[in-house]
N, C-alpha and C positions, 0 to 999 in steps of 0.2 A: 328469207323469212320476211315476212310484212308484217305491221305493229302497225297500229292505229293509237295516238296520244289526243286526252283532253282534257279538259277542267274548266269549271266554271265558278271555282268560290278559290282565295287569295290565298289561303292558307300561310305556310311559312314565307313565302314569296309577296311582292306587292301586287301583285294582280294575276290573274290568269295566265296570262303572257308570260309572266314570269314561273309561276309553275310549270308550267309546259319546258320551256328553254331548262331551268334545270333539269328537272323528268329526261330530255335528252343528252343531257350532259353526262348525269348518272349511269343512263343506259350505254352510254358510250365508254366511260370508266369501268364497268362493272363489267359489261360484256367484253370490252377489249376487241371490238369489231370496228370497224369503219362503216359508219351507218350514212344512206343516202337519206337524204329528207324533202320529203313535200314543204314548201311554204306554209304558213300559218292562216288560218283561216276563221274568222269569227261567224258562228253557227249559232242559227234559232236551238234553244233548248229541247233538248227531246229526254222524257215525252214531253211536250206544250203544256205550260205552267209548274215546272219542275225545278225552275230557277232561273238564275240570269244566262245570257246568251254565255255558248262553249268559246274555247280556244281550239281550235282542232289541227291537226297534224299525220302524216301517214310517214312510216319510217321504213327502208329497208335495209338486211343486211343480208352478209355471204354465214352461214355456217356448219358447223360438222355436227353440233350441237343438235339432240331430240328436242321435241318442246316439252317435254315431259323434265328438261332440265329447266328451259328459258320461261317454262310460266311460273317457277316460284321465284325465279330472280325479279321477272316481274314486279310479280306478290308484295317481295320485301321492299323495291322500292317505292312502292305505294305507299305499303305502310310506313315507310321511316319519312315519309312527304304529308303522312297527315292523311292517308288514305282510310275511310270508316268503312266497312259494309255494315250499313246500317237498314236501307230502304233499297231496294233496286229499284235501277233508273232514279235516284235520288241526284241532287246538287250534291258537286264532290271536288278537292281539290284538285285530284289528278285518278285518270283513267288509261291502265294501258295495255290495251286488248289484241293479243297476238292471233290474227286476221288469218294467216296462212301459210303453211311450212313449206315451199314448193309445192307439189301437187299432190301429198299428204291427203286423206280425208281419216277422220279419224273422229271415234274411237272405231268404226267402217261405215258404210257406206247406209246401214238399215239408220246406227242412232245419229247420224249426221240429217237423212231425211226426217226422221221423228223430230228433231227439236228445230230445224227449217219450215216443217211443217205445224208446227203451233198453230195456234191461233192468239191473235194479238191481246185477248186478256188473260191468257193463259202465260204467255211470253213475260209479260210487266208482272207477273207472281209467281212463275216458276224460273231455278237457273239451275243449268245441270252439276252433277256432281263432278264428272270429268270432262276435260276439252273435247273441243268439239270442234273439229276444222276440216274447210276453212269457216269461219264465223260466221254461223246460220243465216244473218240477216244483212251481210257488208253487201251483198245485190241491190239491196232496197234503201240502202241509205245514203243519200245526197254527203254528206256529212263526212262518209268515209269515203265513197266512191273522186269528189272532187279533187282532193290532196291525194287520193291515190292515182291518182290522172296524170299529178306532176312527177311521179316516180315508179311507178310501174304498170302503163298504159297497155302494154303487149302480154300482161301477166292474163291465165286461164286459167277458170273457174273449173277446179278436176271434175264436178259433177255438174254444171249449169253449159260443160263447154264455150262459156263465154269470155273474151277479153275483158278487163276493165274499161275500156274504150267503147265498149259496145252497150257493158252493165249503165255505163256513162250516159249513154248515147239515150236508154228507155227510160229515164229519168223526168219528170214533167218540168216544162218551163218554168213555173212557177218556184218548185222545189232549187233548182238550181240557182236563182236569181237571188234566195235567202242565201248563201254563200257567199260570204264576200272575203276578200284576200285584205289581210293586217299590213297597214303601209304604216313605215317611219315607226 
């Protein structure tokens, strides 16, 4: 399973950073897995002028577990972090959006293409009632694709047939350069 974690506002934590780190901790208590993880990466806001710059993060783990269990564990540790849905794509203390269950697509294959297929002001005001995986948009975004580079580079896109290495790869120079990796 792959998890993408972010935040960009302090919430119970002193900083972002700090959100994030617990967010993992939780998820490693709660879930009772052994989670790999991407290093930490500080990311332009998306969408641009939405708030201050993310904490960003990519996780994985092994499990027997549907996600039809793991997205409300999710859910709750959101919530008990201070998590609002208030604004999509708003500034938020923690974000944590489960990317891809192996090679799952889901809820099939028609409403996976439907909500990849949006169109981007459609996207920023609509969000589906059930999951959707893998994560309609984790191809196009620098943000996840980067920290998923550091942890599962050979993983494949069930419906793009593409590795993360490759998703990695069509990404413009620009976009990647706003990426930068959290030292000290």
């Amino acid at each position: 399973m792959l998890l993408a974690i972010g935040g960009n506002l302090s919430g119970h934590r002193d900083s972002p950073i700090g959100q994030v780190q617990d967010a993992i901790a939780r998820l490693e208590d709660t879930l009772g897995e052994t989670l790999t993880q991407s290093h930490l990466y500080r990311t332009p806001c998306f969408p641009p002028g939405a708030g201050p710059d993310f904490i960003n993060a990519a996780l994985a783990f092994q499990t027997e577990r549907g996600a039809d269990i793991v997205l409300p564990i999710l859910h709750q540790i959101e919530g008990e972090m201070g998590r609002m849905r208030e604004k999509r794509w708003g500034a938020r203390v923690i974000d944590i959006d489960l990317l891809a269950h192996g090679q799952r697509v889901l809820p099939d294959l028609a409403g996976y293409q439907h909500w990849a297929g949006l169109a981007p002001e459609a996207q920023a005001r609509l969000a589906p009632e059930r999951l959707i995986l893998p994560h309609p948009r984790l191809h196009e975004r620098a943000f996840v694709l980067v920290p998923l580079m550091d942890i599962a580079p050979d993983w494949v896109h069930p419906v793009l047939g593409l590795s993360v290495r490759q998703m990695h790869a069509a990404l413009r120079p620009e976009e990647l350069a706003e990426i930068v990796p959290v030292t000290g």
